[in-house]
TORKERO-764163 format. One line per 10 residues: number of its first residue (from 0); for each residue x, y, z of C-alpha. Coordinates in steps of 0.05 Angstrom, whole numbers, plus 32768, in hexadecimal, padded with zeros to 4 digits. Example, Ala and Ser with C-alpha at 12.3 -4.5 7.8 and 13.67 -1.06 7.14 Angstrom:
BEGIN
0) 80F6,7FA6,809C  8111,7FEB,808F
END
This chain:
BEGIN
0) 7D4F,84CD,7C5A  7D3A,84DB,7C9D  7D69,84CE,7CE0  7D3A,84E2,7D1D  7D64,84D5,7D5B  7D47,84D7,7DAB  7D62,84C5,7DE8  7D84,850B,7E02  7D7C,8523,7E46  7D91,8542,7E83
10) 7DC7,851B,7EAD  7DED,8519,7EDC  7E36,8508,7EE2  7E40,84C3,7EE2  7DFE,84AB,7EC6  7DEF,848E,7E86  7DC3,8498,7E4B  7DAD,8477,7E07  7DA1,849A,7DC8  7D79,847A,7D98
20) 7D7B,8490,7D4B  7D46,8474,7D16  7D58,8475,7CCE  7D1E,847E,7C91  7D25,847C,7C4A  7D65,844E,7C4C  7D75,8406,7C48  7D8F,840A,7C91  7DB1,83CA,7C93  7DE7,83D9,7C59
30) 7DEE,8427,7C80  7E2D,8437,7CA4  7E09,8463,7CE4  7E31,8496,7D15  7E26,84C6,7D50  7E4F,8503,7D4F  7E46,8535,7D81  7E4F,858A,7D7C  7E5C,85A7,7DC0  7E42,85F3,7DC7
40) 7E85,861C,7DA2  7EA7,85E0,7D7D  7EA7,85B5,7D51  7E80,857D,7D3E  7EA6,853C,7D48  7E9F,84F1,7D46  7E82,84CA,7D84  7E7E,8486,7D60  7E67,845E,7D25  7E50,8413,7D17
50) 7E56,83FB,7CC9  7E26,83CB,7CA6  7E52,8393,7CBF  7E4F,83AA,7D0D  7E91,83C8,7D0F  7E9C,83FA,7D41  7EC4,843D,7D4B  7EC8,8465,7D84  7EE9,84A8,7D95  7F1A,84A6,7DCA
60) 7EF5,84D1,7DF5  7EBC,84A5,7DFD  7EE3,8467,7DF3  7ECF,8432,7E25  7E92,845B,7E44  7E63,8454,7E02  7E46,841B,7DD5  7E32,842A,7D98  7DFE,83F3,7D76  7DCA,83E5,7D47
70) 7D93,83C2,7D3B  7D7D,83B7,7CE9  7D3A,839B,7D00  7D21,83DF,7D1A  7D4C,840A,7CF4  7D68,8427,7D32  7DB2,8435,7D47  7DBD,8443,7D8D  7DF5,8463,7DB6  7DF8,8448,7DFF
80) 7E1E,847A,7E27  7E3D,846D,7E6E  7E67,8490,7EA9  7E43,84D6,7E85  7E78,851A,7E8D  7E6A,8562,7E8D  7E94,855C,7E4E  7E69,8531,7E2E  7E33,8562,7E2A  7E1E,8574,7DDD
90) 7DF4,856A,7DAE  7DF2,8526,7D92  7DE8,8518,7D47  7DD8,84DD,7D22  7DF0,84D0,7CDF  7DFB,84A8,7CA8  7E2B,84A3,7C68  7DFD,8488,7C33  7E04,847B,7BE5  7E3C,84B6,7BED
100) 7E0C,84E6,7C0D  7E11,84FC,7C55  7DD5,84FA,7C83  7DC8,8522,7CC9  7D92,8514,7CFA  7D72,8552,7D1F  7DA3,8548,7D5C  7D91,853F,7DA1  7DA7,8568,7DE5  7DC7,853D,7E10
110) 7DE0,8568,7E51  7E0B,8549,7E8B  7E0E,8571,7ED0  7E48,8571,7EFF
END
């Protein structure tokens, strides 16, 4: 299983930016996909997930400024991101839960000036 994701940058505050992950060596469209994010000295938490059914979760701190979707076509799941914070700045991860085993992408920088 392989989960490259893309899409980090350098922004600034109040911009927006899509990540992109694409999944190998899974049937993607039965996968349950997530971001989670790890900001330099904590932990890694949730950002959002999207089920095999298109359900959605967000975290409340990105609630209403972030879409997460997918598309089974292209194997791809995608995290738009809006109104971008200082706080938001981390390293994004993609993942997947998947026949009971836990998969990480490689992460991506995603840094948001003042």
């Amino acid at each position: 299983v392989q989960l490259q994701a893309s899409g980090g940058g350098l922004v600034q505050a109040g911009e927006s930016l899509r990540l992109s992950c694409t999944a190998s060596g899974i049937i993607f469209s039965i996968a349950n996909m997530g971001w989670y994010r790890q900001a330099p000295g904590k932990q890694r938490e949730l950002v959002a997930t999207i089920t095999s059914g298109d359900r959605t979760n967000y975290a409340d701190s990105v609630k209403g400024r972030s879409t997460i979707s997918r598309d089974n076509a292209k194997n791809t799941v995608y995290l738009q991101m809006y109104s971008l914070k200082p706080e938001d700045t981390a390293v994004y991860y993609c993942n997947t839960y998947y026949r009971v085993r836990n998969f990480w992408g490689q992460g991506t920088q995603v840094t948001v000036s003042s």
